[in-house]
N, C-alpha and C positions, 0 to 999 in steps of 0.2 A: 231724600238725600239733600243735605245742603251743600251753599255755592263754595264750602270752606273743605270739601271731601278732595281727595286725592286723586291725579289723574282722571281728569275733565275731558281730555281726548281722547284717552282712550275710552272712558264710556259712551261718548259722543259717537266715536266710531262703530260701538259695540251696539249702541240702540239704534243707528243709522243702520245697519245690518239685520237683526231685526224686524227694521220696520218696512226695508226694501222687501225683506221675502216674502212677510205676511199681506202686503200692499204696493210691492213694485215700486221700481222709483217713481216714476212721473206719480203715482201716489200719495207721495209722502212728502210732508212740508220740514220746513226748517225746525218750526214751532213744534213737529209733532217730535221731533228728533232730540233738541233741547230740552221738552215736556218728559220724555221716557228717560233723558239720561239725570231728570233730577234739576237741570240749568237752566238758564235764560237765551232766549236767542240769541243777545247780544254776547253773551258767554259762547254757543259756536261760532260767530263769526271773529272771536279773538283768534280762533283757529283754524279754521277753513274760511275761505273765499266763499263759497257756494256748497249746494248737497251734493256734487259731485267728485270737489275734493276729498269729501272723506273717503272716497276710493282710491284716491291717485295723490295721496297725500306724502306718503314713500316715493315718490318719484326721483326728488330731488337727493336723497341720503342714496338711492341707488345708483344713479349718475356718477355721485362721487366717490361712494364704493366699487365701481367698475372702472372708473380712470384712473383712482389711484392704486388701485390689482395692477393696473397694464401698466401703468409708472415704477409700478416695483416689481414686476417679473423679471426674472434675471436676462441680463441684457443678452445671451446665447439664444434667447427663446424665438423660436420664430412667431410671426406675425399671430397663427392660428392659437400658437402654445400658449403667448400672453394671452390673448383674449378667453382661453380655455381657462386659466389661470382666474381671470374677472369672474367669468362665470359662477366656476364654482367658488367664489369667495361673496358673490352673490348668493348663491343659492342656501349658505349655510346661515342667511338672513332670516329665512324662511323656516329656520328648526324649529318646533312648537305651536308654527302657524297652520298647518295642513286645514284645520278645520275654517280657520277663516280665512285662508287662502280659499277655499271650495265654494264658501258662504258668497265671496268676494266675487269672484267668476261666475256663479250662477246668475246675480245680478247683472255682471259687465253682461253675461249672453244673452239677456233678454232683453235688453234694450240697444236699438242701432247707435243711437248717439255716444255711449257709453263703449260702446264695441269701438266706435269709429275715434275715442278720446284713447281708447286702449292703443290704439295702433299708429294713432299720433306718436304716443307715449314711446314703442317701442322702435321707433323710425327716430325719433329722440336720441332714443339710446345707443341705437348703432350708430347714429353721426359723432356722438360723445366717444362711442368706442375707436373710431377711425379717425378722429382727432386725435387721442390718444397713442395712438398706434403711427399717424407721422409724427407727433411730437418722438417717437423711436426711432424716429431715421425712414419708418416704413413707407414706401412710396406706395404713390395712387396706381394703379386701381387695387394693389396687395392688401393697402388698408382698409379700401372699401368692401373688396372680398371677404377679408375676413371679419369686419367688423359685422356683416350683414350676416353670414353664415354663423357669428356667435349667435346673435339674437335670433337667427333660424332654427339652431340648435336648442337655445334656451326656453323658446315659446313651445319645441315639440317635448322637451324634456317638462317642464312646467305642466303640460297638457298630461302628459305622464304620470307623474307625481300626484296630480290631483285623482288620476282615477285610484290609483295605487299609495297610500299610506303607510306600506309597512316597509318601504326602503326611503330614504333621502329624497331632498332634492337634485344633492349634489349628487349621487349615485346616478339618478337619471340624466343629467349632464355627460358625465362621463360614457356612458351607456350610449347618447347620442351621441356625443363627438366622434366612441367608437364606429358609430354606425355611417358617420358622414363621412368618416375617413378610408373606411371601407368601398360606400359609394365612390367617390374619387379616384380610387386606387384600381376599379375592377374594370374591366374591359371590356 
């Protein structure tokens, strides 16, 4: 493949995946990732920072897909609804990805530092959501509630999703929030 081929990231991502399985991360070099997608190293580092971005490199497009769900949930919505609202506008991110959503996670599970970047990542994302949620009016501790039980909801639905392929992501979101709502609600 030449450096003139289309979508350099995403192959980059794809041969980084790969090469994580056959070889685990701490395995695998920049060089080897660039080498299998056809490019130059300095070719990945026009787009990842490091070999660990290429996992966490959606971060940022997620953030902004979940603040601006909560920004435009209609302004009746309680605290939980908008953020339910994020979620599943999140989750329909994910349509077509199941298989490298799976690829994606087996590597985050095998390694701690990756686990521990993971959950940087989602502690991220509920502070973005509960930012969100008082720029609504929603006072602390409501938005911190809910913002933490989205992303509690999201990681048990996501964990779902991956064992299960043949519904949604967003199916399992809704599926959890029914089930946290539930929890909540029983005595």
């Amino acid at each position: 493949m030449g450096r003139w081929e289309p979508n350099a990231c995403g192959r980059l991502e794809q041969a980084a995946l790969e090469l994580y399985g056959e070889r685990g991360f701490d395995g695998t070099t920049v060089a080897e990732i660039a080498g299998r997608a056809g490019l130059t190293e300095r070719t990945f580092f026009r787009h990842f920072a490091d070999k660990r971005e290429v996992l966490f490199a959606g971060s940022a497009m997620l953030h902004d897909l979940l603040t601006t769900a909560v920004a435009e949930a209609p302004a009746t919505a309680a605290p939980l609804e908008a953020t339910a609202a994020a979620l599943e506008a999140a989750g329909a991110v994910f349509a077509g990805r199941h298989d490298h959503s799976r690829r994606r996670q087996a590597v985050i599970d095998a390694n701690a530092e990756l686990r521990e970047r993971e959950l940087i990542k989602l502690a991220t994302l509920a502070g973005a959501l509960a930012a969100a949620l008082r720029r609504r009016g929603v006072p602390d501790p409501a938005a911190a509630l809910a913002a933490e039980a989205g992303i509690a909801v999201f990681k048990v639905a996501f964990e779902r999703w991956l064992g299960d392929g043949s519904r949604d992501l967003p199916h399992h979101i809704r599926e959890s929030l029914d089930e946290l709502r539930a929890v909540t609600a029983a005595r």
